[in-house]
Each structure stands twice: as structure tokens, then as C-alpha cells.
N, CA, C and O atoms as CSV, one atom per row, in Angstrom:
chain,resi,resn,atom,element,x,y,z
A,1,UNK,N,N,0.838,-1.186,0.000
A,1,UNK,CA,C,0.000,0.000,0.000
A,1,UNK,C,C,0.879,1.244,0.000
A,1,UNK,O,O,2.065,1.079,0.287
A,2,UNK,N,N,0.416,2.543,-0.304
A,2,UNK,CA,C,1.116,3.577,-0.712
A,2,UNK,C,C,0.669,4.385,0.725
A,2,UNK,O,O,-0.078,3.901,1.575
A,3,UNK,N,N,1.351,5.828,0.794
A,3,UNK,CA,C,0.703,6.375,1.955
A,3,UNK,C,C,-0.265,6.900,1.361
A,3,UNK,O,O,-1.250,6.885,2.100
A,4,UNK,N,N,-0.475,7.371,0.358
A,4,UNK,CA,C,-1.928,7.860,0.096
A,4,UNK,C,C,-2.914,7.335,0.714
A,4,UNK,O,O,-3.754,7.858,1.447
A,5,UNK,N,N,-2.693,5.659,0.195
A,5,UNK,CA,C,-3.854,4.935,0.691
A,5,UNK,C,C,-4.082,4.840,1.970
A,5,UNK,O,O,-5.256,4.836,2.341
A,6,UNK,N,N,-3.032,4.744,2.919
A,6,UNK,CA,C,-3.261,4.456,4.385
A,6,UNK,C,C,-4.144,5.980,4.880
A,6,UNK,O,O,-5.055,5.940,5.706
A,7,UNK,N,N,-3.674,7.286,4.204
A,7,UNK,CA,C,-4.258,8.378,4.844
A,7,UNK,C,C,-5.611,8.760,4.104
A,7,UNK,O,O,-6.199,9.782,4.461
A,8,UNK,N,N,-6.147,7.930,3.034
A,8,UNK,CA,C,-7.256,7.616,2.679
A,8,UNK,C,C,-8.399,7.063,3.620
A,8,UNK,O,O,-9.488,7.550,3.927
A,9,UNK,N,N,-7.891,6.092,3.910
A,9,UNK,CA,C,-8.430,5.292,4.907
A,9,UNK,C,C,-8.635,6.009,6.474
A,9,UNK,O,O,-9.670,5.931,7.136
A,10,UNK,N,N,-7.270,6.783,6.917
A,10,UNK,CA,C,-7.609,7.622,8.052
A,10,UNK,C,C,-8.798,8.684,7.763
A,10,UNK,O,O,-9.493,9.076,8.701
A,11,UNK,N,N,-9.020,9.157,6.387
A,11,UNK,CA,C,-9.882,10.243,6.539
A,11,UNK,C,C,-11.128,9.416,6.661
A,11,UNK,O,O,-12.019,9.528,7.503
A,12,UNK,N,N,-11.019,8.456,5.541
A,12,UNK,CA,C,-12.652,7.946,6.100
A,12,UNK,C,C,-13.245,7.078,7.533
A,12,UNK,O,O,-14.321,6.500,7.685
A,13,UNK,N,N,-12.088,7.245,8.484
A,13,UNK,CA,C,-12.257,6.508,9.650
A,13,UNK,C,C,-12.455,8.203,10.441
A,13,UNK,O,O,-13.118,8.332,11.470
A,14,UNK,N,N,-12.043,8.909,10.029
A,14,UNK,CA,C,-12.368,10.274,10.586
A,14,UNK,C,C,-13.971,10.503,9.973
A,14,UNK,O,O,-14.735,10.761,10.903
A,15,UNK,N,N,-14.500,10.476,8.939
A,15,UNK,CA,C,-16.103,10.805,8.584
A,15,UNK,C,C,-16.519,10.234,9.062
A,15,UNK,O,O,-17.652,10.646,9.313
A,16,UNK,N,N,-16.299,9.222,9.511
A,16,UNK,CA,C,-17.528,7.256,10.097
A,16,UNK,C,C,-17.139,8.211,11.843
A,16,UNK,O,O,-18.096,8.422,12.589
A,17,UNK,N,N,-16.392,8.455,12.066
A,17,UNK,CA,C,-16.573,9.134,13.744
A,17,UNK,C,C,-17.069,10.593,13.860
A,17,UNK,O,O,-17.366,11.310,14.816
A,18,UNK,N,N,-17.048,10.737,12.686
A,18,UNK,CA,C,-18.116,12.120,12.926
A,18,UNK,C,C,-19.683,11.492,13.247
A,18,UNK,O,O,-20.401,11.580,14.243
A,19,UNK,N,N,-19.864,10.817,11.919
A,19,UNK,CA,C,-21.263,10.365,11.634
A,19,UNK,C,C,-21.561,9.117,13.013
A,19,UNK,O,O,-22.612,8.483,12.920
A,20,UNK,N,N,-20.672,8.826,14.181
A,20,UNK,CA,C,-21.355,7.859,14.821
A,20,UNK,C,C,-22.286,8.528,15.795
A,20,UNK,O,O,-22.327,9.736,16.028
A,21,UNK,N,N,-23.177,7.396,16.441
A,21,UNK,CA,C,-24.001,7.981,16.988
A,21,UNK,C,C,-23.720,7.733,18.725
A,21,UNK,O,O,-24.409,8.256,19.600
A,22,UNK,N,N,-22.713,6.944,18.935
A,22,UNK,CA,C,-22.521,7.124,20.761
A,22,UNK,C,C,-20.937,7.131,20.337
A,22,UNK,O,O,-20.271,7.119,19.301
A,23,UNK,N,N,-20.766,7.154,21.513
A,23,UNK,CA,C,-19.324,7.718,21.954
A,23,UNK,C,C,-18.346,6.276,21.813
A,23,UNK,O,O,-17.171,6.464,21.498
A,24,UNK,N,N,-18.797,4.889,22.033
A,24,UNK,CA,C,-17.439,4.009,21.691
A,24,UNK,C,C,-17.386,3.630,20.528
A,24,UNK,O,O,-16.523,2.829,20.169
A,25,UNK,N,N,-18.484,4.229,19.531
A,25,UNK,CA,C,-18.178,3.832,18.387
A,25,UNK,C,C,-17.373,5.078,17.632
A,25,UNK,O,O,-16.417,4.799,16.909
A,26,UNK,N,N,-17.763,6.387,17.810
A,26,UNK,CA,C,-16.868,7.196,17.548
A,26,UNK,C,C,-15.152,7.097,18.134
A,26,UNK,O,O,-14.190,7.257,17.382
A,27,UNK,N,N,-15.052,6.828,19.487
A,27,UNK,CA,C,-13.934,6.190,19.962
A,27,UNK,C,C,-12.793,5.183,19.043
A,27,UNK,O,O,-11.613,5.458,18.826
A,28,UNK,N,N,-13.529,3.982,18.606
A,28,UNK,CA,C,-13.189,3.078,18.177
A,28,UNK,C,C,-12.867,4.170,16.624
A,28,UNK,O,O,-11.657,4.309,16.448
A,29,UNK,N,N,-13.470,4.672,15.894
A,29,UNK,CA,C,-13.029,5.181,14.250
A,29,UNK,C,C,-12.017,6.390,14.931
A,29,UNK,O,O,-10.977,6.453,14.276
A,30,UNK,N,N,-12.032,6.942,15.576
A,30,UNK,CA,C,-10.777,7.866,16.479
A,30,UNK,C,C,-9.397,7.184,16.060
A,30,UNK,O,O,-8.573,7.472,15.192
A,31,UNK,N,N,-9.483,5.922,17.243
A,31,UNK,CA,C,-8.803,5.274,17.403
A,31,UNK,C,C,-7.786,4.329,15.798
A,31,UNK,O,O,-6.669,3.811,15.797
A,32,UNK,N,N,-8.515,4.432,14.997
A,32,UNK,CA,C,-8.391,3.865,13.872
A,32,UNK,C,C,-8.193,4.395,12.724
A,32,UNK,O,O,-7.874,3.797,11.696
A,33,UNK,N,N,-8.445,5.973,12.911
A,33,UNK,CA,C,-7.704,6.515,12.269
A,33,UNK,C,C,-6.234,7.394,12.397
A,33,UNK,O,O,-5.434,7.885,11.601
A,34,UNK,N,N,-6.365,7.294,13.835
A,34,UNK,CA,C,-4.701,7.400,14.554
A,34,UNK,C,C,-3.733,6.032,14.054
A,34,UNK,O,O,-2.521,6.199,14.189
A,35,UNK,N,N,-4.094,4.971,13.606
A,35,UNK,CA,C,-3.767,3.888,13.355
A,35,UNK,C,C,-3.355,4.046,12.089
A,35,UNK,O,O,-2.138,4.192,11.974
A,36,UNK,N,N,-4.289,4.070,10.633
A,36,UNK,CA,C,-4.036,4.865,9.849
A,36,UNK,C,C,-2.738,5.842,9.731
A,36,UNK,O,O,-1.723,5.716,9.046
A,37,UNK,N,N,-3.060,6.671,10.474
A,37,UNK,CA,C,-2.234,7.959,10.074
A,37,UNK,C,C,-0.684,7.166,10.441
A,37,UNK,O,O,0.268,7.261,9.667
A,38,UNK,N,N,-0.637,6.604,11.373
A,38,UNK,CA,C,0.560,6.228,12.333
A,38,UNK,C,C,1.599,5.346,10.858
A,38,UNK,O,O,2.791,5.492,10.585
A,39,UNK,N,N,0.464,4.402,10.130
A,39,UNK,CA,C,1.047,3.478,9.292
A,39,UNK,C,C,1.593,4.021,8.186
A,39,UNK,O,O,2.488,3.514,7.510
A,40,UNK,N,N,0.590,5.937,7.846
A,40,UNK,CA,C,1.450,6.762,6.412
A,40,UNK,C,C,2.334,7.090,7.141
A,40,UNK,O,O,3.288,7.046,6.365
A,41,UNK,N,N,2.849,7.489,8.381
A,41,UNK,CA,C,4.365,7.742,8.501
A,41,UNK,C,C,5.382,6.907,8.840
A,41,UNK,O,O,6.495,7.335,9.146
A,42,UNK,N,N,5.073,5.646,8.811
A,42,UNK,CA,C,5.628,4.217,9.059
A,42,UNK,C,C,6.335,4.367,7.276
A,42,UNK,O,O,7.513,4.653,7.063
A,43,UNK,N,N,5.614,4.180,6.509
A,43,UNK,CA,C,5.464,3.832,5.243
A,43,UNK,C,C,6.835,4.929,4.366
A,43,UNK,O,O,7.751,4.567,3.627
A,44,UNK,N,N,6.480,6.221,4.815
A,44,UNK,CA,C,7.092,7.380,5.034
A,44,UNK,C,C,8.484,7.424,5.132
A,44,UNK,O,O,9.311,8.016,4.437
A,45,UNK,N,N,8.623,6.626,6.211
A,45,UNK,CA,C,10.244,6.438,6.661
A,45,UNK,C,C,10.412,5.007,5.803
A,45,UNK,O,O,11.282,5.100,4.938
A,46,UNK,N,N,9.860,3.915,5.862
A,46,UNK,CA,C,10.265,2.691,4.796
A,46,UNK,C,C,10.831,3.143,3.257
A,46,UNK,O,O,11.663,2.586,2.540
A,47,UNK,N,N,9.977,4.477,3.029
A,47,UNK,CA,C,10.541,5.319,1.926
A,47,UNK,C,C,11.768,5.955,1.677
A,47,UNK,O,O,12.221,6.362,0.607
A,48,UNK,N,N,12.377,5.993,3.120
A,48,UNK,CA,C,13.287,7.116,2.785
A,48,UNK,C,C,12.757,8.723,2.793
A,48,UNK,O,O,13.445,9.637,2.341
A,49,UNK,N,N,11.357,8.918,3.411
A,49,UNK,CA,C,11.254,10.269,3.270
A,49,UNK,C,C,11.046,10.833,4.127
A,49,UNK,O,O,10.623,11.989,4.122
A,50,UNK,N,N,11.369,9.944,5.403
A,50,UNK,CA,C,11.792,10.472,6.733
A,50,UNK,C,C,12.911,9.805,7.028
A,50,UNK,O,O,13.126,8.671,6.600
A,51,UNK,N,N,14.012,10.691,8.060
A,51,UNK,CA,C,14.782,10.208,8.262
A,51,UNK,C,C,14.855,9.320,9.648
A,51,UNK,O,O,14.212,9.529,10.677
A,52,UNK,N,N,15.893,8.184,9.376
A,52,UNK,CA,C,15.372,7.125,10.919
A,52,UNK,C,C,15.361,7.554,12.177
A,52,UNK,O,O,14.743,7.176,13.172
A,53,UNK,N,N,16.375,8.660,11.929
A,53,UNK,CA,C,16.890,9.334,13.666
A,53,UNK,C,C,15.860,10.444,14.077
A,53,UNK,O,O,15.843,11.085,15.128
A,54,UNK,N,N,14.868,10.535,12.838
A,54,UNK,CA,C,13.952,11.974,13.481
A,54,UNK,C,C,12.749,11.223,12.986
A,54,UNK,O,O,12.085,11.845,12.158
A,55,UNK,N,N,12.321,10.028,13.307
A,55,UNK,CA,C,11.092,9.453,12.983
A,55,UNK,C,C,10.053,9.728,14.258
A,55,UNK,O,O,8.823,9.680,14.254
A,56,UNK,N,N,10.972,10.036,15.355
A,56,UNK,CA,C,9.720,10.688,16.537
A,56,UNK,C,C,9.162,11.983,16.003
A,56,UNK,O,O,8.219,12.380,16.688
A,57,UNK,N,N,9.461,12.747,14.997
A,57,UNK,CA,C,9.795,13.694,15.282
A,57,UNK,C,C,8.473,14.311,14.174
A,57,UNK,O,O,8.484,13.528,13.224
A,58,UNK,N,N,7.525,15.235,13.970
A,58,UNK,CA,C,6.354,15.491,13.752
A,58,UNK,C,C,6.979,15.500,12.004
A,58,UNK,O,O,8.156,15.511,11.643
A,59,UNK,N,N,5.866,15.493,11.241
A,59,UNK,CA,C,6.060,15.255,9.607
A,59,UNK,C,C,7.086,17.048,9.661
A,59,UNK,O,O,8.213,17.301,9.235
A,60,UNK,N,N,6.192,17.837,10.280
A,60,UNK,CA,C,6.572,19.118,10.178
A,60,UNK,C,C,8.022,19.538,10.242
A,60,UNK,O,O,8.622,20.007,9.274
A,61,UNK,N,N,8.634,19.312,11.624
A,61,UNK,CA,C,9.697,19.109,12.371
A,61,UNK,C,C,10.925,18.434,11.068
A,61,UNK,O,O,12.056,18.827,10.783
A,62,UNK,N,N,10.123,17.330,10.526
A,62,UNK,CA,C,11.284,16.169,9.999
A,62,UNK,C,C,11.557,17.038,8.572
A,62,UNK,O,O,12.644,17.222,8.025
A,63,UNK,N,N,10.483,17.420,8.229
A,63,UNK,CA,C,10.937,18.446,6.879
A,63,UNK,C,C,11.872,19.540,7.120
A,63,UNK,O,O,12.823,19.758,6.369
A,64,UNK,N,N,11.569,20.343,8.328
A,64,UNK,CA,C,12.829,21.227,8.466
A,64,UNK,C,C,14.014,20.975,8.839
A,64,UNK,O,O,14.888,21.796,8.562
A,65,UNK,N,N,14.422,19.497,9.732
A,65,UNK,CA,C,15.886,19.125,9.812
A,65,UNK,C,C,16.371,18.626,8.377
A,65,UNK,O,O,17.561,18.642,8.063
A,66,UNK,N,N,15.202,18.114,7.403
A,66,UNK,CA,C,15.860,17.567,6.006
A,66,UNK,C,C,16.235,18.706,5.722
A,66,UNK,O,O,17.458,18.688,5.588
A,67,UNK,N,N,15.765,19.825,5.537
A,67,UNK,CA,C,16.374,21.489,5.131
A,67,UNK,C,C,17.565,21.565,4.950
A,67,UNK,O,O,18.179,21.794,3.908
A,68,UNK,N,N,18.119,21.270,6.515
A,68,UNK,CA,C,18.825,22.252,7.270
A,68,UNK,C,C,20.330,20.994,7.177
A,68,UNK,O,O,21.429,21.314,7.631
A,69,UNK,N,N,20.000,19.221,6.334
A,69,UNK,CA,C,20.948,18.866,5.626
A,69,UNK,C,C,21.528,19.050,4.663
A,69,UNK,O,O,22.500,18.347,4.384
């Protein structure tokens, strides 16, 4: 899978928790699209388009130390 796809999938786990109607089911698509998101920056660094030593480090953050190589 590409990261597109994984952050595809986070957005529509983000609409399904808008649209739920109690709280552990919104919980649960929360939860799953933090999961999601977690796997496009997994994917991210498998790429090479983060670097390994700043993979804690926010998408934001990791673009400005690539800069500043």
C-alpha cells in the first residue's frame, strides 16, 4: 500500500466518527484513524522520506531538519 492509501483510509475513519451515533463507536473510528495515520508515517520512513533518527519527530519538524541537511 502507498501512503496515500493508508491516509485515505484515516480520513474515512475520521467521517464514520463524525457520523457515529454514541461515543465508543466514535472512539473506536478515532482510534483507527490514529492507526491509519501512524502506518502513512511508518510507510514514510520505509521510503526514505523520513529520516530514521527523526522518525519521533512530527512530519513538520522532519521536513525542516531535512532542510537544514
Amino acid at each position: 500500500m502507498k501512503q496515500s492509501d493508508f491516509l485515505e483510509n484515516a480520513e474515512n475513519c475520521a467521517q464514520m466518527a463524525e457520523q457515529a451515533t454514541d461515543e465508543p463507536t466514535r472512539n473506536r473510528y478515532k482510534r483507527m484513524e490514529a492507526g491509519w495515520r501512524a502506518l502513512a508515517e511508518e510507510q514514510d520512513w520505509l521510503e526514505g522520506k523520513i529520516h530514521p533518527h527523526c522518525k519521533s519527530m512530527s512530519m513538520h519538524e522532519n521536513a525542516a531538519h531535512e532542510r537544514r541537511r
